[in-house]
C-alpha positions as a Markdown table, in Angstrom:
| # | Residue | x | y | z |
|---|---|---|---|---|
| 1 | Unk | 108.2 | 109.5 | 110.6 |
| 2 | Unk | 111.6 | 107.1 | 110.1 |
| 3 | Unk | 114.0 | 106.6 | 112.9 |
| 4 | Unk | 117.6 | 107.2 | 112.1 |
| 5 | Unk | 121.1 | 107.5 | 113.9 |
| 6 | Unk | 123.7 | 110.5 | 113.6 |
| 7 | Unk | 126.8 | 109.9 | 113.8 |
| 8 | Unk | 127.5 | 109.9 | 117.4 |
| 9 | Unk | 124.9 | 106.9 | 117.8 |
| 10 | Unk | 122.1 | 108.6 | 119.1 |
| 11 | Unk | 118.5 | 107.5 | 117.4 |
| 12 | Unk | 115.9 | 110.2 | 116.4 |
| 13 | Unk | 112.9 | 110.9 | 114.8 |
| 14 | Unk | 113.0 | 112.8 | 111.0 |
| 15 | Unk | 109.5 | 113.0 | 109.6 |
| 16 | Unk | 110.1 | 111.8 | 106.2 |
| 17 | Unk | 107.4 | 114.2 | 104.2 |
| 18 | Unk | 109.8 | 117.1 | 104.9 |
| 19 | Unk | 112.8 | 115.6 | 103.4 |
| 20 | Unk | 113.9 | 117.3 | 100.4 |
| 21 | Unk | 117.2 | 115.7 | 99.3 |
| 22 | Unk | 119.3 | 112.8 | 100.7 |
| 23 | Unk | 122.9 | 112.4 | 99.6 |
| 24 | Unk | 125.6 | 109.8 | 100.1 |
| 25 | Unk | 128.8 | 111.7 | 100.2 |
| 26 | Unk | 130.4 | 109.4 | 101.7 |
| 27 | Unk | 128.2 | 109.8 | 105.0 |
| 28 | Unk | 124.5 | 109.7 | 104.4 |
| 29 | Unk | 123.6 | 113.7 | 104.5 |
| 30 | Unk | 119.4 | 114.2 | 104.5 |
| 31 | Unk | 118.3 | 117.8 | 103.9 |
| 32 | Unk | 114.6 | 119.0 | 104.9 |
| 33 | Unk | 113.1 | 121.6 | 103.1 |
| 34 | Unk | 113.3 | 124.2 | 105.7 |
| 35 | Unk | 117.1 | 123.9 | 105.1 |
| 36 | Unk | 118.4 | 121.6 | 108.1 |
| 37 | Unk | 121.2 | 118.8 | 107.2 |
| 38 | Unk | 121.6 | 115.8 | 109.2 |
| 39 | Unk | 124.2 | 113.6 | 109.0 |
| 40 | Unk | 123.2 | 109.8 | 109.6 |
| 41 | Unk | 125.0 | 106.6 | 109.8 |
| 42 | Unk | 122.1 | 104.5 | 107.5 |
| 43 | Unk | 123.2 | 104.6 | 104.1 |
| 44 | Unk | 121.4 | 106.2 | 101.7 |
| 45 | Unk | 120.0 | 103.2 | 99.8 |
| 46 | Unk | 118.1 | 102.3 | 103.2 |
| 47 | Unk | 117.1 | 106.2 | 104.0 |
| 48 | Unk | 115.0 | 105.9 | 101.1 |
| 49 | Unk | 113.2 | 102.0 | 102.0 |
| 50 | Unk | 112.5 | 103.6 | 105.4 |
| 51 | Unk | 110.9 | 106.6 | 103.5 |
| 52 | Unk | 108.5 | 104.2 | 101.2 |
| 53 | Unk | 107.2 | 102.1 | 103.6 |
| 54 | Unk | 106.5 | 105.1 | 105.8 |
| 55 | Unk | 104.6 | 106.1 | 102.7 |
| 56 | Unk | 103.1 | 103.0 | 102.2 |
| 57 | Unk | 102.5 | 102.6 | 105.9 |
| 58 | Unk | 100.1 | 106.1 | 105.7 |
| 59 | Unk | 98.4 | 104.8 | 102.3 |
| 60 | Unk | 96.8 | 101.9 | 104.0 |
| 61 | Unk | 95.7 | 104.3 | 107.1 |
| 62 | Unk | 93.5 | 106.0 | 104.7 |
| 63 | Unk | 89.8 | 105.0 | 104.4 |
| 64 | Unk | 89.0 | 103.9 | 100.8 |
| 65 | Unk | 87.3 | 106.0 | 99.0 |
């Protein structure tokens, strides 16, 4: 999960393994894969940080094998 603010300032919660696309047009539009668009004030370059280190964050969660 990343935290991210629309437009109108408000933070929220987007779990980052259902993103599909995010697009800098100019605002920063993220699309999940059910369809939904949100339109956030990060740009896109740091959208996509957010969603490694979540990644990164769940690798080191796991037990080793």
């Amino acid at each position: 999960m990343i935290e991210v603010t629309r437009l109108n300032g408000k933070r929220f919660i987007i779990n980052a393994e259902l993103i599909r696309t995010i697009e800098e047009k100019p605002d920063t539009i993220i699309t999940l894969i059910n369809g939904d668009h949100f339109v956030v004030r990060e740009p896109m370059r740091e959208v996509v940080e957010k969603c490694i280190e979540y990644g990164r964050h769940l690798r080191r969660l796991m037990p080793a094998a």
